[in-house]
Backbone as CSV, one residue per row, in Angstrom:
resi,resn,N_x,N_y,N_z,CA_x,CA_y,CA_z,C_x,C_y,C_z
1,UNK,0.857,-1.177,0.000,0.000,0.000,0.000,0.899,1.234,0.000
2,UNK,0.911,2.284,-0.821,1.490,3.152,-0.815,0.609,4.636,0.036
3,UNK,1.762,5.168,0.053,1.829,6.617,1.379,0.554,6.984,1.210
4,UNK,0.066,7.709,-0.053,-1.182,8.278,-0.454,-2.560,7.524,0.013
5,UNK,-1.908,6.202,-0.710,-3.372,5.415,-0.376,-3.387,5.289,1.412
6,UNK,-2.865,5.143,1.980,-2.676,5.337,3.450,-3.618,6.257,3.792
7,UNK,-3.000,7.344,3.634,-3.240,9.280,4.177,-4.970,8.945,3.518
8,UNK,-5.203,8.377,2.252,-7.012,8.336,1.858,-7.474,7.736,2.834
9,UNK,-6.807,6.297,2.833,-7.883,5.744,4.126,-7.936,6.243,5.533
10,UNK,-6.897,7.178,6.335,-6.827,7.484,7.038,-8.160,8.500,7.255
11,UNK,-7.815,9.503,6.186,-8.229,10.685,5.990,-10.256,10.444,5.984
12,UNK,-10.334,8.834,5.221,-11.751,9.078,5.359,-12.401,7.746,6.779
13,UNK,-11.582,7.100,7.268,-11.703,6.233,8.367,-11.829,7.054,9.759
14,UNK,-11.749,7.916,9.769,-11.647,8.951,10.828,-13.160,9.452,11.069
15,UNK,-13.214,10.494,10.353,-15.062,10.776,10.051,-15.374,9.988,10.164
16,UNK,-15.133,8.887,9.547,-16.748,7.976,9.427,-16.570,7.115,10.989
17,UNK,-15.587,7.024,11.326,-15.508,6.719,12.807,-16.486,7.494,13.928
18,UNK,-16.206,9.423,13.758,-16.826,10.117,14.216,-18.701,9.532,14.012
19,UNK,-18.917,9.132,12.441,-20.094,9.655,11.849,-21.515,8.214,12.607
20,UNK,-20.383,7.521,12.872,-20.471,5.525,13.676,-20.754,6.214,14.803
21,UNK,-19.960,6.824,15.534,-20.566,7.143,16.847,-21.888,7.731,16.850
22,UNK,-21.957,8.586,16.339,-23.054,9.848,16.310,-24.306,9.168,15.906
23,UNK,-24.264,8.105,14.733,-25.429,7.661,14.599,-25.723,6.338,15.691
24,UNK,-24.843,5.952,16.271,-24.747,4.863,17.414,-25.658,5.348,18.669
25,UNK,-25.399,6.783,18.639,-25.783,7.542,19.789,-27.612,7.957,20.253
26,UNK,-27.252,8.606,18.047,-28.856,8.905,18.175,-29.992,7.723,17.826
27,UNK,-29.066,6.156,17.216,-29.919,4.843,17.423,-30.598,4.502,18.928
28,UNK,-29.363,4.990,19.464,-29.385,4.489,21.335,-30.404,4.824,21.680
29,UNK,-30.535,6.984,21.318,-31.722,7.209,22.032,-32.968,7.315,21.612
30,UNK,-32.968,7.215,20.422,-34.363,7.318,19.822,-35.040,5.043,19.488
31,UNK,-34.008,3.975,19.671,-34.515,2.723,19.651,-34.364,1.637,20.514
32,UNK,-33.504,2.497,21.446,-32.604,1.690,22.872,-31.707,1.157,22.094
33,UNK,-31.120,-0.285,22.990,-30.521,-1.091,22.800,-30.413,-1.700,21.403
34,UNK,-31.354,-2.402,20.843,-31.637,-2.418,19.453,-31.035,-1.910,18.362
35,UNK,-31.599,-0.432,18.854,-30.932,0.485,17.651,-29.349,0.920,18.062
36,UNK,-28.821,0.875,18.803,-27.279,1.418,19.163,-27.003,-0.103,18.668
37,UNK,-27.515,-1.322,18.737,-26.503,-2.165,18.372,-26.584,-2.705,16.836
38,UNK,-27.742,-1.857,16.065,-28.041,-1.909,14.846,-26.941,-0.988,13.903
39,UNK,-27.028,-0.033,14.981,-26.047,1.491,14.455,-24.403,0.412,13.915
40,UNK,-24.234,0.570,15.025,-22.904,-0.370,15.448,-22.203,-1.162,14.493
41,UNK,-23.548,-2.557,14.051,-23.101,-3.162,13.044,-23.079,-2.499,11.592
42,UNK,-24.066,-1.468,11.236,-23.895,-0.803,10.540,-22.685,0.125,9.538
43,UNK,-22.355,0.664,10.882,-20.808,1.447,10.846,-19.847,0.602,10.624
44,UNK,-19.937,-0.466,11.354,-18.617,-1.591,11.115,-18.242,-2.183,9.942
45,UNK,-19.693,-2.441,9.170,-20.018,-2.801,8.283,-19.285,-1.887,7.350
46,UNK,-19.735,-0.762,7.389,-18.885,0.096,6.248,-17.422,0.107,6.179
47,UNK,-16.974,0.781,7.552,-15.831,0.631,8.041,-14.917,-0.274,7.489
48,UNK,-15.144,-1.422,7.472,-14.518,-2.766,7.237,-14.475,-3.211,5.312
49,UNK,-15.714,-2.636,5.145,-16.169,-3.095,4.048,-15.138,-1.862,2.577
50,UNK,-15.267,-0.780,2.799,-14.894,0.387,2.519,-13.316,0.323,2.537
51,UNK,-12.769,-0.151,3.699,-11.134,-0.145,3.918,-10.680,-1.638,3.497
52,UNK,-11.066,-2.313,2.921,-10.579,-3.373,2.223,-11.123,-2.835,1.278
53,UNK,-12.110,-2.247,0.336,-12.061,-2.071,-1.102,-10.787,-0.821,-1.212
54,UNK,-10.043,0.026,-0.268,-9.178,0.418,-0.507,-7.825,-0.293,-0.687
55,UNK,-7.555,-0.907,0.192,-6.754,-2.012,0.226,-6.724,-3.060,-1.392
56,UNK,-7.678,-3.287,-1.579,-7.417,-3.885,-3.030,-7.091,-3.160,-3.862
57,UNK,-8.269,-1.984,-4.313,-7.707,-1.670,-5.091,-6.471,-0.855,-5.801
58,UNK,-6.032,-0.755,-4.355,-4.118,-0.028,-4.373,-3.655,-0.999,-4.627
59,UNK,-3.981,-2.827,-3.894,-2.885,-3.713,-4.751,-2.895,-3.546,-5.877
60,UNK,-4.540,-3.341,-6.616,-4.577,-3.750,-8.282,-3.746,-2.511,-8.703
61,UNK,-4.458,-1.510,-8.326,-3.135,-0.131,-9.307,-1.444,-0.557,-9.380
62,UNK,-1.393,-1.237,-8.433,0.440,-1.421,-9.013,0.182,-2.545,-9.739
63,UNK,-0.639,-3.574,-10.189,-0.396,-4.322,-11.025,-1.074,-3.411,-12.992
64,UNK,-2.086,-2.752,-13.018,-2.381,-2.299,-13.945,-3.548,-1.116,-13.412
65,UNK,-3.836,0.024,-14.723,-4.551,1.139,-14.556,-6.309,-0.199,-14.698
66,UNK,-6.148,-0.999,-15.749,-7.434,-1.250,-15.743,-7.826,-2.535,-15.138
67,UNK,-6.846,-3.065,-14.160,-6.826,-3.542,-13.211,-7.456,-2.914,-12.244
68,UNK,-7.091,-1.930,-11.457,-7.552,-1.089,-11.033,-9.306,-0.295,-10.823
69,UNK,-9.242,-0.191,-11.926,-10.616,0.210,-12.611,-12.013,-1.163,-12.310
70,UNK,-11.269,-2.237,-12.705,-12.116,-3.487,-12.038,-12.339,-4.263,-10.917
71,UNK,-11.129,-3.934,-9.875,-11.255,-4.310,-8.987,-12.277,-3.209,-8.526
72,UNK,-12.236,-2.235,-8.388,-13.218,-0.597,-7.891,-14.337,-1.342,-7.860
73,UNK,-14.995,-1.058,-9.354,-16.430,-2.201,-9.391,-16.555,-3.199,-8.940
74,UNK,-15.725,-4.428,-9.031,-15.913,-5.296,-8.197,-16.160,-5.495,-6.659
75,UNK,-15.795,-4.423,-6.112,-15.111,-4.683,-4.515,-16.897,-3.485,-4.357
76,UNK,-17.269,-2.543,-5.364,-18.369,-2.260,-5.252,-19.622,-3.094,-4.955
77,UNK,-19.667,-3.838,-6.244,-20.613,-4.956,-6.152,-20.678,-5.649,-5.088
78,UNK,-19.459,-6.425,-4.640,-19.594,-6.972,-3.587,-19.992,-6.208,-2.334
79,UNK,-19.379,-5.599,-2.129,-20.181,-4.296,-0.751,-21.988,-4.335,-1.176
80,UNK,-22.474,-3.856,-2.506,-23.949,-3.840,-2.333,-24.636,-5.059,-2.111
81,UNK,-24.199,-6.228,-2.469,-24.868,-7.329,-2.304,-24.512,-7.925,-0.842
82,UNK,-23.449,-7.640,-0.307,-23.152,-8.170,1.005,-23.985,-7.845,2.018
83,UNK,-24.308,-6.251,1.620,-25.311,-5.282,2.302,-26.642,-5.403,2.155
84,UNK,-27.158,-6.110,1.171,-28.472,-6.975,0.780,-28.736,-7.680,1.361
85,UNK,-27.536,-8.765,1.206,-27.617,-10.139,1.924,-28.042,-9.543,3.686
86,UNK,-27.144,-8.976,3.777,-27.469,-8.485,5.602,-28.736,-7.678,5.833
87,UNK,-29.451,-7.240,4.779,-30.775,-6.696,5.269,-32.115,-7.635,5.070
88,UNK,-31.700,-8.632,4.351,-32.405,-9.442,3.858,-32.327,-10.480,4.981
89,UNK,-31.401,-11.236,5.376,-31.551,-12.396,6.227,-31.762,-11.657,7.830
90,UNK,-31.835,-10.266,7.879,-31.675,-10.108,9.021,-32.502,-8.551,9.578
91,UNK,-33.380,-8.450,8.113,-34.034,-7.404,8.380,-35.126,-7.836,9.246
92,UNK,-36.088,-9.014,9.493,-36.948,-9.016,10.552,-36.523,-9.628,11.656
93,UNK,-35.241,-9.297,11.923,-34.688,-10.179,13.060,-34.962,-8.923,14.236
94,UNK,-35.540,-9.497,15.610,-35.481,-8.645,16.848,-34.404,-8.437,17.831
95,UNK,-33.242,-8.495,17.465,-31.637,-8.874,18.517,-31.657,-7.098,17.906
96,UNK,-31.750,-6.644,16.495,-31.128,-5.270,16.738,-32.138,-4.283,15.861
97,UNK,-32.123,-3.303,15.345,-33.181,-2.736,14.912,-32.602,-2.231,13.408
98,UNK,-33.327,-3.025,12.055,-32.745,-3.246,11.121,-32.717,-1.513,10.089
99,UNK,-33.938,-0.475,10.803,-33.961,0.842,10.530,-32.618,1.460,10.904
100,UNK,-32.222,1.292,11.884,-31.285,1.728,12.380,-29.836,1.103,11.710
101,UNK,-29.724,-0.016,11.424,-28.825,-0.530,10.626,-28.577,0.323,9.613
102,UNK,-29.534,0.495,8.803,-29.784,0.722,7.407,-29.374,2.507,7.263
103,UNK,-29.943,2.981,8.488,-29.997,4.542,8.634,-28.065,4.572,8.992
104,UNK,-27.159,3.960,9.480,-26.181,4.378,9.617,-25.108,4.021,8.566
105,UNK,-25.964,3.015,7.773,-24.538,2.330,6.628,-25.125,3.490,5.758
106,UNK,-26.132,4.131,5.230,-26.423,5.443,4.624,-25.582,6.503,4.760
107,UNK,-25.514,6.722,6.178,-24.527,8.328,6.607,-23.397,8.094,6.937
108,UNK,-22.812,6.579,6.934,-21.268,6.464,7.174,-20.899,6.241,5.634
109,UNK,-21.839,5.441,4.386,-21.243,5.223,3.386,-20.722,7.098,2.993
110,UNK,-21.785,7.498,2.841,-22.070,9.238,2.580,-20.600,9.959,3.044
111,UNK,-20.422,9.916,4.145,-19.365,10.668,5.554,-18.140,9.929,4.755
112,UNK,-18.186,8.187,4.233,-16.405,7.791,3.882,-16.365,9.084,2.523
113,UNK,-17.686,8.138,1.316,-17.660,9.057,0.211,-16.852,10.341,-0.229
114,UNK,-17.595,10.848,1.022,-16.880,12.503,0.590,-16.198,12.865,1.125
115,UNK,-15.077,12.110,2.636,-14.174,11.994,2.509,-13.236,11.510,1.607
116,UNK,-12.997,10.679,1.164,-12.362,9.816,0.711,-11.877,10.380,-1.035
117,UNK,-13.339,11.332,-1.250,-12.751,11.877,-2.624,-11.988,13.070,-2.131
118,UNK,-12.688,13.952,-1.175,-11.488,15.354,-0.810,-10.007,14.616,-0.432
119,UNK,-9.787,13.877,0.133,-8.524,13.072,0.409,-7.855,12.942,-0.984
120,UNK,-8.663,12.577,-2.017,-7.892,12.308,-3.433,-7.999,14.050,-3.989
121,UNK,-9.009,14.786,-3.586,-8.751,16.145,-4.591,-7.331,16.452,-3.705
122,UNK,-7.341,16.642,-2.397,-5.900,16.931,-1.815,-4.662,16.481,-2.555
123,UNK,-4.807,15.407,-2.442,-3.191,14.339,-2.786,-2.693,14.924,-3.810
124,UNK,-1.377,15.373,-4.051,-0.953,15.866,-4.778,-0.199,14.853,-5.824
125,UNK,-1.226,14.015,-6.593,-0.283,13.125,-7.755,-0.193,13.276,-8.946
126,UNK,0.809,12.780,-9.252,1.260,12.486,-11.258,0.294,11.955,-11.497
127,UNK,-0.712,12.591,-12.839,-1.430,11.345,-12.888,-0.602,11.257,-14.783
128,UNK,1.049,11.809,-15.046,1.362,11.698,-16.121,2.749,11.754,-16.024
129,UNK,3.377,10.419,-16.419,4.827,10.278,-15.674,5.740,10.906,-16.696
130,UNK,6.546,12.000,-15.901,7.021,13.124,-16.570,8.402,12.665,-17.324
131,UNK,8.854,11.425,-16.628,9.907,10.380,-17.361,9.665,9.654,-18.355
132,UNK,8.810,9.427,-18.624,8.085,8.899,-19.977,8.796,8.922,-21.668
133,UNK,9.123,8.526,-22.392,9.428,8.610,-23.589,8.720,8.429,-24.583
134,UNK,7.876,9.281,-25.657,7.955,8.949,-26.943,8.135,7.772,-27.488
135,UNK,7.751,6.548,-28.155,8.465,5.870,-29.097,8.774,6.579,-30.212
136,UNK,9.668,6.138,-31.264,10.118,6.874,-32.333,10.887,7.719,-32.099
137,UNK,11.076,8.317,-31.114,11.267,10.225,-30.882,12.969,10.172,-30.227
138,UNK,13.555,8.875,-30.031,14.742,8.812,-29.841,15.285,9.611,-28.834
139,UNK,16.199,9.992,-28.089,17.207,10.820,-27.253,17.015,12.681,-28.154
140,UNK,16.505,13.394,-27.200,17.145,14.684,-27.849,17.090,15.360,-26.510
């Protein structure tokens, strides 16, 4: 994993840490128990889910640009259907409160989101390697 990709995940794992609490808080008091432990899995859910699709897809960028590009979607897909699967087998379940689930993977996906792109408008990268050569164009 390189420096940049670091400083992104840092940069948007933080907020959404903040954004986990806050909705943990207002699950607590507006569903009890239920909802703080709906919140919870919620946030984690992203958390976890979000920082391994970073994690890949920095491996794939050092192997190729459209490498890269497919792992993104992929590691997408999988996040929406994982997140299906968990509202689906576990939306009428009574251990936690599945509104509350649903209400915090919303405002933590939201909170990484727009972190995670200001983290990339910040980063100051090449996106055009200034060492580069021409074919044809020989030494001048």
């Amino acid at each position: 994993m390189q420096a940049n990709d670091v400083r992104v995940l840092k940069s948007a794992a933080m907020p959404t840490a903040a954004a986990g609490v806050i909705t943990l808080v207002v699950a607590a008091l507006t569903a009890g128990f239920e909802g703080a432990l709906g919140a919870a899995i919620g946030a984690v859910l992203v958390a976890v889910f979000f920082s391994i699709s970073v994690v890949v897809v920095s491996y794939a960028a050092r192997v190729s640009p459209q490498m890269m590009a497919i792992a993104a979607m992929l590691s997408y897909l999988v996040k929406v259907i994982a997140i299906l699967v968990m509202l689906s087998a576990f939306g009428h379940s009574t251990a936690w409160n599945s509104r509350a689930f649903a209400w915090a993977v919303v405002v933590c996906t939201v909170v990484w989101t727009a972190f995670e792109v200001r983290a990339f408008v910040k980063t100051k990268m090449l996106y055009v390697d200034p060492e580069a050569r021409v074919p044809g164009q020989g030494d001048s």
